[in-house]
Structure formats: C-alpha cells, structure tokens
PyMOL Python script that loads the backbone (N, CA, C, O; Angstrom):
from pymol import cmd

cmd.read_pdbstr("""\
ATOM      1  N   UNK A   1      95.774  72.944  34.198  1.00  0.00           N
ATOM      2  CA  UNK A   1      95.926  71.540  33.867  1.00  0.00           C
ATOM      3  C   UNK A   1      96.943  70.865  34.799  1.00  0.00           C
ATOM      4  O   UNK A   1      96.805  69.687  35.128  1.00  0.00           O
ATOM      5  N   UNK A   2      97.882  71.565  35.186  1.00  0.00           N
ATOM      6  CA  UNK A   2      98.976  71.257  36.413  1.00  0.00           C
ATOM      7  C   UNK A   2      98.432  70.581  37.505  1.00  0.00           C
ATOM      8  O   UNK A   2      98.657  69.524  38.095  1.00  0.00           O
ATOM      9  N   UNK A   3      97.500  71.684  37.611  1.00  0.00           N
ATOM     10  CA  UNK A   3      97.003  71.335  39.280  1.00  0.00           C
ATOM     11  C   UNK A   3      96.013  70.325  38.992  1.00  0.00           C
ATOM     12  O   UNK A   3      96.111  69.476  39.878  1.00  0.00           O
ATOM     13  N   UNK A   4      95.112  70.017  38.177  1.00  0.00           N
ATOM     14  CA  UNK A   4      94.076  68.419  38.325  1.00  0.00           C
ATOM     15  C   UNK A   4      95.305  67.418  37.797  1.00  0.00           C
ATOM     16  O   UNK A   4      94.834  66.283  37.877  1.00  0.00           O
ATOM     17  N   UNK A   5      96.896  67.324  37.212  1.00  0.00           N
ATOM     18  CA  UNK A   5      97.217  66.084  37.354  1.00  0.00           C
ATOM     19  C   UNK A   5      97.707  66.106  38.368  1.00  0.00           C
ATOM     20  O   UNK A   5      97.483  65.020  38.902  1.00  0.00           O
ATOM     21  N   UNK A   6      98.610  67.090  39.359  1.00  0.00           N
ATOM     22  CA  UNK A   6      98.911  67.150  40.490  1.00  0.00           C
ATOM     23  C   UNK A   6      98.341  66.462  41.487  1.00  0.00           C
ATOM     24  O   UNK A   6      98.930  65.520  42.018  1.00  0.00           O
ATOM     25  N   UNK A   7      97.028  66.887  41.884  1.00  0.00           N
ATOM     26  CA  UNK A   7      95.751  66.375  42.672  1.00  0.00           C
ATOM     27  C   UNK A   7      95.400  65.013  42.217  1.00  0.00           C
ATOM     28  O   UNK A   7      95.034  64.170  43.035  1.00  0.00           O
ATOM     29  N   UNK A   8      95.511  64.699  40.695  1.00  0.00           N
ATOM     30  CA  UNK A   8      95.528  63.266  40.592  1.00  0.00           C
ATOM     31  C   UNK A   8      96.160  61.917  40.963  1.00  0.00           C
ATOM     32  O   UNK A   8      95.766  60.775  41.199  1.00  0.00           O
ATOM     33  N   UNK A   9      97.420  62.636  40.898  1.00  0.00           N
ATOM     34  CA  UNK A   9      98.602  62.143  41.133  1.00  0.00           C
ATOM     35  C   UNK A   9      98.642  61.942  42.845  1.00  0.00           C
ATOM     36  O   UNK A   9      99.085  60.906  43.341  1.00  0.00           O
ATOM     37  N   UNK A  10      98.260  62.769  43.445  1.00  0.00           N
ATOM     38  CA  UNK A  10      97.967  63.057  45.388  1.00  0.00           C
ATOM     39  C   UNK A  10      97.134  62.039  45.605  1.00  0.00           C
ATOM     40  O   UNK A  10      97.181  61.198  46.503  1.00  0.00           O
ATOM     41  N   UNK A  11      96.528  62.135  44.914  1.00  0.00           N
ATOM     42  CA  UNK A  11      94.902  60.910  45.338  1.00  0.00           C
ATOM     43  C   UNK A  11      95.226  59.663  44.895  1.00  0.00           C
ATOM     44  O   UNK A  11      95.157  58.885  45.847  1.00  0.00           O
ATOM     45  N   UNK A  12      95.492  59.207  44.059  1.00  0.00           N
ATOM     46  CA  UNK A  12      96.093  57.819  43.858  1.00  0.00           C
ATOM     47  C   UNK A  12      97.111  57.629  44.596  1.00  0.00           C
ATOM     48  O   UNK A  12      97.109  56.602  45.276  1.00  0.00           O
ATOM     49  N   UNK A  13      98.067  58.390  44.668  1.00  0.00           N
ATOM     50  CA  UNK A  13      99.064  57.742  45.035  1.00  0.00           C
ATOM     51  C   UNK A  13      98.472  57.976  47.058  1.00  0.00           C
ATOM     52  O   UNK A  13      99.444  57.925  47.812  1.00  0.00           O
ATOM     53  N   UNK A  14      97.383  58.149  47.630  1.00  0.00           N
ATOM     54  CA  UNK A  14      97.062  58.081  48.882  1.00  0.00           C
ATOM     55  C   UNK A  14      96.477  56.979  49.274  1.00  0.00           C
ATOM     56  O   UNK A  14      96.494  56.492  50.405  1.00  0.00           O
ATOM     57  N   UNK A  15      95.718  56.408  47.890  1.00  0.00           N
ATOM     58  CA  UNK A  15      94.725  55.284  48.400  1.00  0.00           C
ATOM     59  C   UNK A  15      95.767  53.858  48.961  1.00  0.00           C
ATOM     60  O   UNK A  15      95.159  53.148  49.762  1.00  0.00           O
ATOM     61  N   UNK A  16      96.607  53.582  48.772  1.00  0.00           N
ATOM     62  CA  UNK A  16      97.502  52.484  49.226  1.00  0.00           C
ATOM     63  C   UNK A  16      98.497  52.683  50.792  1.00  0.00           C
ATOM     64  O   UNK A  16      99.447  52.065  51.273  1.00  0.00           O
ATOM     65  N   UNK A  17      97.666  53.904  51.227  1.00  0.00           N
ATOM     66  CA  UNK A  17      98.046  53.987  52.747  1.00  0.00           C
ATOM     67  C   UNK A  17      97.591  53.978  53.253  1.00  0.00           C
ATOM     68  O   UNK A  17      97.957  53.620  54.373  1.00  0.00           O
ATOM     69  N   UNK A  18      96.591  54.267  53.070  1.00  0.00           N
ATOM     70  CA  UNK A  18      94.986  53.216  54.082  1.00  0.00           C
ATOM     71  C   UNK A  18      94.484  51.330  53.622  1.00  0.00           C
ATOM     72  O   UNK A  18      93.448  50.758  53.961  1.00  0.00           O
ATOM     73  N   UNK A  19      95.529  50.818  52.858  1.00  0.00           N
ATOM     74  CA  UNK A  19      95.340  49.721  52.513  1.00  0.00           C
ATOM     75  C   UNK A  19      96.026  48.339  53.910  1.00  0.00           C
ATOM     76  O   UNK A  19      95.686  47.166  54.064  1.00  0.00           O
ATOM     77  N   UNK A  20      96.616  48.826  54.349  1.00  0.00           N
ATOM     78  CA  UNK A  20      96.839  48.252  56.027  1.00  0.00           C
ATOM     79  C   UNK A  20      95.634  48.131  56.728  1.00  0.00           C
ATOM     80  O   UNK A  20      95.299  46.948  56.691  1.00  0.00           O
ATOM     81  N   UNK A  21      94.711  48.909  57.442  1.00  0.00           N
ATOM     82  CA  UNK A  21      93.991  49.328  57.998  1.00  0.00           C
ATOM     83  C   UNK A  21      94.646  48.953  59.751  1.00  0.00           C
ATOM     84  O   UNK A  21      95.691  48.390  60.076  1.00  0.00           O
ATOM     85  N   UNK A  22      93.710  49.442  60.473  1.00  0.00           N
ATOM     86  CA  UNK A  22      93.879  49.258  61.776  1.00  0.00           C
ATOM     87  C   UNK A  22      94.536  48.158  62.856  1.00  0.00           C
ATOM     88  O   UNK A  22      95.255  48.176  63.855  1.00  0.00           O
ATOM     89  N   UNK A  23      93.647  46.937  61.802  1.00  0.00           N
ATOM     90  CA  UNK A  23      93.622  45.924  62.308  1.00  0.00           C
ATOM     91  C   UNK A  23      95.001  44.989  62.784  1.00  0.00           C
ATOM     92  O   UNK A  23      95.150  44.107  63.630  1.00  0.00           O
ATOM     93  N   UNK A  24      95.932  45.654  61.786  1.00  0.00           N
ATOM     94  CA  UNK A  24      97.483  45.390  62.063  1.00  0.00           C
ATOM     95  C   UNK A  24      98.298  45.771  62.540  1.00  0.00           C
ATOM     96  O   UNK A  24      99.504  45.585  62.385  1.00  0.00           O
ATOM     97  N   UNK A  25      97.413  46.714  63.577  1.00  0.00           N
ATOM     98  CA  UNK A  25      98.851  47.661  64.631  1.00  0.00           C
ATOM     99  C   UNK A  25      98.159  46.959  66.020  1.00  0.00           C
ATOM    100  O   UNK A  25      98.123  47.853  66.865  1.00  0.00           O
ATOM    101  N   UNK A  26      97.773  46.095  66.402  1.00  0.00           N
ATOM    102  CA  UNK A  26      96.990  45.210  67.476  1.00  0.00           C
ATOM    103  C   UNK A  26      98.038  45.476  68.974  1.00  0.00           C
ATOM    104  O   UNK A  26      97.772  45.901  70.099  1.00  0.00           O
ATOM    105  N   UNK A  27      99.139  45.056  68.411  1.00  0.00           N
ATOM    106  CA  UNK A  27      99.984  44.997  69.135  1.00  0.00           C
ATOM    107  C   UNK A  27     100.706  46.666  70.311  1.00  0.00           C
ATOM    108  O   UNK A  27     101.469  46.920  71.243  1.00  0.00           O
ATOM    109  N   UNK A  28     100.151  47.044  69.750  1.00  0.00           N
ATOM    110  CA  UNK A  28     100.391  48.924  70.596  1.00  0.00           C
ATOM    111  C   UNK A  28      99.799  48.705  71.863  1.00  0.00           C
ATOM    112  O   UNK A  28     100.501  48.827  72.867  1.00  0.00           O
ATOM    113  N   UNK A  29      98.451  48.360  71.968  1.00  0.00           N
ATOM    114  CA  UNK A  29      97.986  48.754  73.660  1.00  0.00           C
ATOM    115  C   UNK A  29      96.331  47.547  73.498  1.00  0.00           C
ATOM    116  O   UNK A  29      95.447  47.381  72.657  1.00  0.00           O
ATOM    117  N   UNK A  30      96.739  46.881  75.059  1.00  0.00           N
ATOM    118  CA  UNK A  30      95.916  45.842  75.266  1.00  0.00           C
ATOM    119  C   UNK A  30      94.894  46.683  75.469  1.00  0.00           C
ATOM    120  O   UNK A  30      93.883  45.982  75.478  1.00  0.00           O
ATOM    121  N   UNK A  31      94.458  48.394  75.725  1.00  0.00           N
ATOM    122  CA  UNK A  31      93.290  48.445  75.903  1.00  0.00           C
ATOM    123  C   UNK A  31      92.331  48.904  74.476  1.00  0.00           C
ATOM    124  O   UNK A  31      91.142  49.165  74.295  1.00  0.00           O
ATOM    125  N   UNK A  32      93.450  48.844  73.683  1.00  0.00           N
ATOM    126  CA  UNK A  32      92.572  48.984  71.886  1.00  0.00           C
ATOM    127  C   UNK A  32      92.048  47.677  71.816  1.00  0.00           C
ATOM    128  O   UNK A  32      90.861  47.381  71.678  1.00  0.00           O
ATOM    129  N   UNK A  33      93.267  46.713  71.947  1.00  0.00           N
ATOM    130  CA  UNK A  33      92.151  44.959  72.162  1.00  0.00           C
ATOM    131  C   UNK A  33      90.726  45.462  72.780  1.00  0.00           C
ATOM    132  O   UNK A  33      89.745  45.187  72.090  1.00  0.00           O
ATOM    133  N   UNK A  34      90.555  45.987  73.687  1.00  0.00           N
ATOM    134  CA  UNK A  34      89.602  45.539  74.758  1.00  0.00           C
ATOM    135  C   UNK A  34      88.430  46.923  74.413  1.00  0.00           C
ATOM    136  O   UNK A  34      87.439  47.260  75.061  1.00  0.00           O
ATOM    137  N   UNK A  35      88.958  47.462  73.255  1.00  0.00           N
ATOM    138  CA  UNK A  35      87.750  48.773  72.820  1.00  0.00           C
ATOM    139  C   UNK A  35      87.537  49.291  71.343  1.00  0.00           C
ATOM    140  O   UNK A  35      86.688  49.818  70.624  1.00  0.00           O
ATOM    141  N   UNK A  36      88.928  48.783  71.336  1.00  0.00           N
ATOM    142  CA  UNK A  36      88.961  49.073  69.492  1.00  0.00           C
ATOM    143  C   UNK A  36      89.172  50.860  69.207  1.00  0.00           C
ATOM    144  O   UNK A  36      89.251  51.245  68.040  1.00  0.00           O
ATOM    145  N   UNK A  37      89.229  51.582  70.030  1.00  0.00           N
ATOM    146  CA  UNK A  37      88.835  52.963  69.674  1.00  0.00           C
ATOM    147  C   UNK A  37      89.395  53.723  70.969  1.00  0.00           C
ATOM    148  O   UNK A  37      88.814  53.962  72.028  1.00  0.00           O
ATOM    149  N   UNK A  38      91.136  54.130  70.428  1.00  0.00           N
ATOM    150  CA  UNK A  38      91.398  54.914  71.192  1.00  0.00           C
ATOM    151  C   UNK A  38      91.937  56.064  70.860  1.00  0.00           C
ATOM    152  O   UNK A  38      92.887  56.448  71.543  1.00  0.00           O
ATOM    153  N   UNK A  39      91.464  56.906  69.723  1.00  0.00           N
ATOM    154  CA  UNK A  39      92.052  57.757  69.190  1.00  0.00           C
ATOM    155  C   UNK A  39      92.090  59.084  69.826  1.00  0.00           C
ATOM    156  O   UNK A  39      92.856  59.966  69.439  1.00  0.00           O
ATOM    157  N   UNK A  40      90.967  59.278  71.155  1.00  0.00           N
ATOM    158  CA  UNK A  40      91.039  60.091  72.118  1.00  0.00           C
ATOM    159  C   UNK A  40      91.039  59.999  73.663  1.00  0.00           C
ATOM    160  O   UNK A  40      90.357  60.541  74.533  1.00  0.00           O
ATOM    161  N   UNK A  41      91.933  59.220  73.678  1.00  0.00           N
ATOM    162  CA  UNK A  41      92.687  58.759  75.268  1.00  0.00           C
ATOM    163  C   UNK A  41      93.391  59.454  75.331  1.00  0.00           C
ATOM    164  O   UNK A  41      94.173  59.931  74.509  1.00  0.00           O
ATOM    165  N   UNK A  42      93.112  59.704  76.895  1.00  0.00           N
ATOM    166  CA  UNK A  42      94.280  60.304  77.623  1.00  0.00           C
ATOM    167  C   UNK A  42      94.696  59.807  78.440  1.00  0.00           C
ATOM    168  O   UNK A  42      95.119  60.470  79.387  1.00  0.00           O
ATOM    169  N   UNK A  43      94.774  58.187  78.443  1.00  0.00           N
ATOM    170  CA  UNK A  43      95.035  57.792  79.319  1.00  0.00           C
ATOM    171  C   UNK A  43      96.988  56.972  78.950  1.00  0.00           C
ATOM    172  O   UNK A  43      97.562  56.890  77.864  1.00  0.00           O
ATOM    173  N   UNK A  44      97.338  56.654  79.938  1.00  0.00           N
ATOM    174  CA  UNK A  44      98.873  55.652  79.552  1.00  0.00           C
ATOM    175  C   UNK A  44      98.980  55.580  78.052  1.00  0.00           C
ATOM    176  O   UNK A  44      99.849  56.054  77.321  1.00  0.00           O
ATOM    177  N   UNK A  45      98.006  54.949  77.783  1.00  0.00           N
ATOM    178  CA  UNK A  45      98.368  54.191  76.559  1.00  0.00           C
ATOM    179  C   UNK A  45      98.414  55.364  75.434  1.00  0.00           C
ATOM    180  O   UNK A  45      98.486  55.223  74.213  1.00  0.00           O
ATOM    181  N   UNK A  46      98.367  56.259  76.004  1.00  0.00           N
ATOM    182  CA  UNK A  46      98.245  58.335  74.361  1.00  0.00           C
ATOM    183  C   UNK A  46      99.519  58.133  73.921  1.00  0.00           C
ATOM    184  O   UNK A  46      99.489  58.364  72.712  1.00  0.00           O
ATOM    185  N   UNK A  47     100.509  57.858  74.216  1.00  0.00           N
ATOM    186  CA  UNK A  47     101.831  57.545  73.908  1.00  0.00           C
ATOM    187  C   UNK A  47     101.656  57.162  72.313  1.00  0.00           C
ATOM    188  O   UNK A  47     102.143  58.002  71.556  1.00  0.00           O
ATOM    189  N   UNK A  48     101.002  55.962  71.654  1.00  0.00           N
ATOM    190  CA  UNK A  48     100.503  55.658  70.321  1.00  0.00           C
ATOM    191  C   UNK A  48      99.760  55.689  69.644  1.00  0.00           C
ATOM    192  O   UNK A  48      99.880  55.284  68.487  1.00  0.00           O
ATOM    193  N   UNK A  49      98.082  56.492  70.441  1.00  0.00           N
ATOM    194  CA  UNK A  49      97.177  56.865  69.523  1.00  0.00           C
ATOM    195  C   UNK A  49      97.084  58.225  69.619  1.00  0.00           C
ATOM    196  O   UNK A  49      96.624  58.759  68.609  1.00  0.00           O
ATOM    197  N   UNK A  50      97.452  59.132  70.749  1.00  0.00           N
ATOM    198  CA  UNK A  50      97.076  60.503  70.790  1.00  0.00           C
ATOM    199  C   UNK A  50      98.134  61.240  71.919  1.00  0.00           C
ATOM    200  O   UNK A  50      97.975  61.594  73.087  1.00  0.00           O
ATOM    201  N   UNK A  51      99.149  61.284  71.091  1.00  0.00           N
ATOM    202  CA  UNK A  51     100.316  61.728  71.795  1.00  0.00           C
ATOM    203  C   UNK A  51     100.052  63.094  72.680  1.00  0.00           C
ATOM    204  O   UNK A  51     100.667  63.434  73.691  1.00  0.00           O
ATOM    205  N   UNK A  52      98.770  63.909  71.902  1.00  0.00           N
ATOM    206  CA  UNK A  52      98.711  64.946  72.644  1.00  0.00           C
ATOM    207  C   UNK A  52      97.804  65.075  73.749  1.00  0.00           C
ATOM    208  O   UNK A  52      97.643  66.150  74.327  1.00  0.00           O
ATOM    209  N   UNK A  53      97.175  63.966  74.080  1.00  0.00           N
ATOM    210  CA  UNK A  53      96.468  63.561  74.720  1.00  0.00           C
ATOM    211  C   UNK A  53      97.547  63.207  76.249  1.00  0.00           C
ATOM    212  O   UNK A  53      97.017  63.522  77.314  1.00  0.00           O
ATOM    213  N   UNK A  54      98.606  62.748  76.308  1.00  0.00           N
ATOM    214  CA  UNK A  54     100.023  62.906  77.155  1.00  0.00           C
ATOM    215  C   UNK A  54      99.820  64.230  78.074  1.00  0.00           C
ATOM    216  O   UNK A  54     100.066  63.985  79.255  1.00  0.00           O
ATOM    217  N   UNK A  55      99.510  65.302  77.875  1.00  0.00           N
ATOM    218  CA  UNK A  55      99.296  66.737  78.470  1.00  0.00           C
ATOM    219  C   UNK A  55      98.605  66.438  79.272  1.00  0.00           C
ATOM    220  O   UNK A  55      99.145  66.564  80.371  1.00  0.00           O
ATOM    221  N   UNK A  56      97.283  65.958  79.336  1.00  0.00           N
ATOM    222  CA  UNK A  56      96.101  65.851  80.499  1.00  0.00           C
ATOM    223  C   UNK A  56      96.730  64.958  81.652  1.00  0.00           C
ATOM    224  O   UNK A  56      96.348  65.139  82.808  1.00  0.00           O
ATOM    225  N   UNK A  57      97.750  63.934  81.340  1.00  0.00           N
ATOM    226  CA  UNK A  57      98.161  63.165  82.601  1.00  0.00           C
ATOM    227  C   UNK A  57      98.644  64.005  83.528  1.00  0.00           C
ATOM    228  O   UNK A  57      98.979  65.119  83.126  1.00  0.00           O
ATOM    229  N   UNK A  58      98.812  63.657  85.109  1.00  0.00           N
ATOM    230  CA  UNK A  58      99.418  64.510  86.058  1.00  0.00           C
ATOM    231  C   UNK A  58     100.901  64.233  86.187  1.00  0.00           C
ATOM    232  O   UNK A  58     101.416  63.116  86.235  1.00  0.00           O
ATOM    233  N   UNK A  59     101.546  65.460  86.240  1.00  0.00           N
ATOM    234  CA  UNK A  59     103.539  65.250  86.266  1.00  0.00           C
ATOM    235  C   UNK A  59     103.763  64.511  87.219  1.00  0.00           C
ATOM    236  O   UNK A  59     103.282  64.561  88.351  1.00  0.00           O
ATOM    237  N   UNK A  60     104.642  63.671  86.706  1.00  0.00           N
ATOM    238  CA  UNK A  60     105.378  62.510  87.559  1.00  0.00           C
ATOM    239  C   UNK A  60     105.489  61.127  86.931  1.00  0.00           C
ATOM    240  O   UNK A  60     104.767  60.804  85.988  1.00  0.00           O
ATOM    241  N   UNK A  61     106.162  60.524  87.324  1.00  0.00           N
ATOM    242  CA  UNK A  61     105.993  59.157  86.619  1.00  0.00           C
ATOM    243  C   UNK A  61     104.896  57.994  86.389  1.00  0.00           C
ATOM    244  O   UNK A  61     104.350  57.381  87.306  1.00  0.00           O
ATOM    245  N   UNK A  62     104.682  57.808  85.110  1.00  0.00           N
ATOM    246  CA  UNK A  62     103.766  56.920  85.458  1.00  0.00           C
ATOM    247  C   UNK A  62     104.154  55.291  84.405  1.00  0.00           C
ATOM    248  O   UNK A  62     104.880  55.465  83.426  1.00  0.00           O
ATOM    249  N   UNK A  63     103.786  54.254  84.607  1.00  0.00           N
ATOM    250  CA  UNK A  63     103.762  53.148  84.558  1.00  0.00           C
ATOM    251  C   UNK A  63     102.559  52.229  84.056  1.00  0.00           C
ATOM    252  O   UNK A  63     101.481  52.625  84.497  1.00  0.00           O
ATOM    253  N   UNK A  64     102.470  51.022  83.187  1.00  0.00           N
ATOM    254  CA  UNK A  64     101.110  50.373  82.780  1.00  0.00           C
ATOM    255  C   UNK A  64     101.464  49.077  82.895  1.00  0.00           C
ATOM    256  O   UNK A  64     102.631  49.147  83.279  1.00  0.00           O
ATOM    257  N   UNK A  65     101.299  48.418  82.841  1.00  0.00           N
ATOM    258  CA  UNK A  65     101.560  46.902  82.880  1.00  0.00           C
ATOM    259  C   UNK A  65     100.337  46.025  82.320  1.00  0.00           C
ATOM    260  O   UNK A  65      99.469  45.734  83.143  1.00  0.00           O
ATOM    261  N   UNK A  66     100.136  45.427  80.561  1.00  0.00           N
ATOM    262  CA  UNK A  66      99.245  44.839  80.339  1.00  0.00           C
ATOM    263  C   UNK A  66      99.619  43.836  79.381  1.00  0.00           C
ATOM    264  O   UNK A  66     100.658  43.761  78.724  1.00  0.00           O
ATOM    265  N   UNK A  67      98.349  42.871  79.403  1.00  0.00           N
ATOM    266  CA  UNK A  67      98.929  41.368  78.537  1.00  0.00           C
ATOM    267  C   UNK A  67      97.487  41.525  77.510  1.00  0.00           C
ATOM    268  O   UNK A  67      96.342  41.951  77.658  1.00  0.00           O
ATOM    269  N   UNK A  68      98.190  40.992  76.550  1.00  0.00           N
ATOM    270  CA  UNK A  68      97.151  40.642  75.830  1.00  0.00           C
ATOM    271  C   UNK A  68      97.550  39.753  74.491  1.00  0.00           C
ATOM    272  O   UNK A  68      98.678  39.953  74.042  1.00  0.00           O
ATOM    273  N   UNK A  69      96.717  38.799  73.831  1.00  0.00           N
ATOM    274  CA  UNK A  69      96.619  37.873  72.766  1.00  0.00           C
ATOM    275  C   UNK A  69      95.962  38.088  72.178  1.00  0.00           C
ATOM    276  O   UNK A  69      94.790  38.244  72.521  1.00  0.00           O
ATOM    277  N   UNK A  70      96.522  38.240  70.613  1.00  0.00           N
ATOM    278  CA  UNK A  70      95.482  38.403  69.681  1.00  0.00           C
ATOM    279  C   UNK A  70      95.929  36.933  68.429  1.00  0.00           C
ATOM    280  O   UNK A  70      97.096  36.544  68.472  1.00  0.00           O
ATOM    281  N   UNK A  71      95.181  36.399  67.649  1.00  0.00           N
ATOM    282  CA  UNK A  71      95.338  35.590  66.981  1.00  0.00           C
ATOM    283  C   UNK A  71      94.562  35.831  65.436  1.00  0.00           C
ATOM    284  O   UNK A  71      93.389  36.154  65.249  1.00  0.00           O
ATOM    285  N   UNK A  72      95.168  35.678  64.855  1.00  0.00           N
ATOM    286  CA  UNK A  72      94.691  35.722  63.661  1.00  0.00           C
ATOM    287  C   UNK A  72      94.953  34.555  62.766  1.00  0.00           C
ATOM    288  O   UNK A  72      95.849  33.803  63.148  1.00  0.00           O
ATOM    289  N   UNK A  73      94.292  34.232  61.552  1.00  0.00           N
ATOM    290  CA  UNK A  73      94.530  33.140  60.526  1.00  0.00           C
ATOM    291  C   UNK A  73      93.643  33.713  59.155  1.00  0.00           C
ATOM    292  O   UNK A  73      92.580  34.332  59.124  1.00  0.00           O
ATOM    293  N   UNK A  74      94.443  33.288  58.157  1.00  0.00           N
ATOM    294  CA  UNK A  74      93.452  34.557  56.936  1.00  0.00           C
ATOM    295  C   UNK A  74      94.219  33.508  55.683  1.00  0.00           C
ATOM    296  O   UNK A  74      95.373  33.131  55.478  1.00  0.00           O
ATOM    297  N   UNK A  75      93.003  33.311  55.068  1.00  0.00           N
ATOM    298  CA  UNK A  75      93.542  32.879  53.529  1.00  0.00           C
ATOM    299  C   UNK A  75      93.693  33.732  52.189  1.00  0.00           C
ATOM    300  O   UNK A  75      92.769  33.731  51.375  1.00  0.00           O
ATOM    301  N   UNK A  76      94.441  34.197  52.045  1.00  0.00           N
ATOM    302  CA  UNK A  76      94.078  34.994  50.934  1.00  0.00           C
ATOM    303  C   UNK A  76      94.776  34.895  49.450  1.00  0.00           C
ATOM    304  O   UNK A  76      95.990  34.939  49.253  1.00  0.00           O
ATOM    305  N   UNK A  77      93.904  34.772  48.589  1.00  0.00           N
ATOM    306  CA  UNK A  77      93.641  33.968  47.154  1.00  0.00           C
ATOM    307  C   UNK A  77      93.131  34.914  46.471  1.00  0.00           C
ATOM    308  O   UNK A  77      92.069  35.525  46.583  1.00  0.00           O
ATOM    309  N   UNK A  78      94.308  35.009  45.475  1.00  0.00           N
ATOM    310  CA  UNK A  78      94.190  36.559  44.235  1.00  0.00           C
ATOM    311  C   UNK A  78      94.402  35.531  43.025  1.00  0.00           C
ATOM    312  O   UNK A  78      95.204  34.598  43.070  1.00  0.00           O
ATOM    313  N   UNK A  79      93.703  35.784  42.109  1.00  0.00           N
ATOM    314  CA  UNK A  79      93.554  35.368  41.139  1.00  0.00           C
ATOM    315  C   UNK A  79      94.568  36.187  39.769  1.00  0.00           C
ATOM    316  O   UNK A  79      95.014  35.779  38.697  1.00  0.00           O
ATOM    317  N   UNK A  80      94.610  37.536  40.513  1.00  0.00           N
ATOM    318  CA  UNK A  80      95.597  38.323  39.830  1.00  0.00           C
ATOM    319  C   UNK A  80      96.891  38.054  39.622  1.00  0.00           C
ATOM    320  O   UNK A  80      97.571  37.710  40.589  1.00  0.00           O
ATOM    321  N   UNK A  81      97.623  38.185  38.002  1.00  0.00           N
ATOM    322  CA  UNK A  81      98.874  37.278  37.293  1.00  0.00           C
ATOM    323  C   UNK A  81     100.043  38.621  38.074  1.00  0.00           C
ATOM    324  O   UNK A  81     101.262  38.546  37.916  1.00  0.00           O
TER     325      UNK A  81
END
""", "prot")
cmd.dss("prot")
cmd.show_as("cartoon", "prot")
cmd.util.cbc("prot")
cmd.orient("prot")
C-alpha cells in the first residue's frame, strides 16, 4: 500500500513540471527559433540542449554569434476562484 501512494504521490506531484512547456525557454539559441528541435545537436549551441553532445566538437576554441526576436502576446482568462 506504501508503494501505490508513493507512486501516487511521484505522479502528481510530476505533472506541474511539464506545465511550462518549451515554448518559454526561446531565448537559449537562435537556431531552436529557426528549427524548434535541438535536442540532438552537436553543434555550438549543445551547451543548453545536449551538453553531451559538446564531445563531438573539435578541441579548441570556439565562438557563435546570433540574433534573434521572438514576440509573443497571449490572453489568458480562468474562470477559476
């Protein structure tokens, strides 16, 4: 009985950390703007989606330089007291 409130307790209390979603870390790397999907780069930008992805670069210094704008506007209306 431990272990299903345990596991109950794991699972609820998980669902409110995927309640962010993606869409609000925009700001990490102009080339997620420009693909949406970098969870297996190895390129510059592995530093914030796939740190281990850092290994495949060649030793020595390297450098990125990128711009990017994102804009958003959102109404949001809860009816909940």
């Amino acid at each position: 009985m431990k272990r299903i409130l345990l596991f109950a307790i794991i699972a609820v209390s998980s669902f409110p950390l995927f309640a962010g979603g993606m869409q609000h870390n925009t700001n990490q790397s102009a080339q997620w703007v420009r693909t949406l999907s970098r969870d297996a780069t190895t390129e510059i930008d592995a530093v914030f989606f796939n740190p281990a992805g850092l290994t495949k670069l060649a030793d020595g210094f390297h450098f990125s330089l990128h711009s990017q704008t994102i804009s958003q506007s959102r109404t949001v209306t809860s009816a909940n007291p």
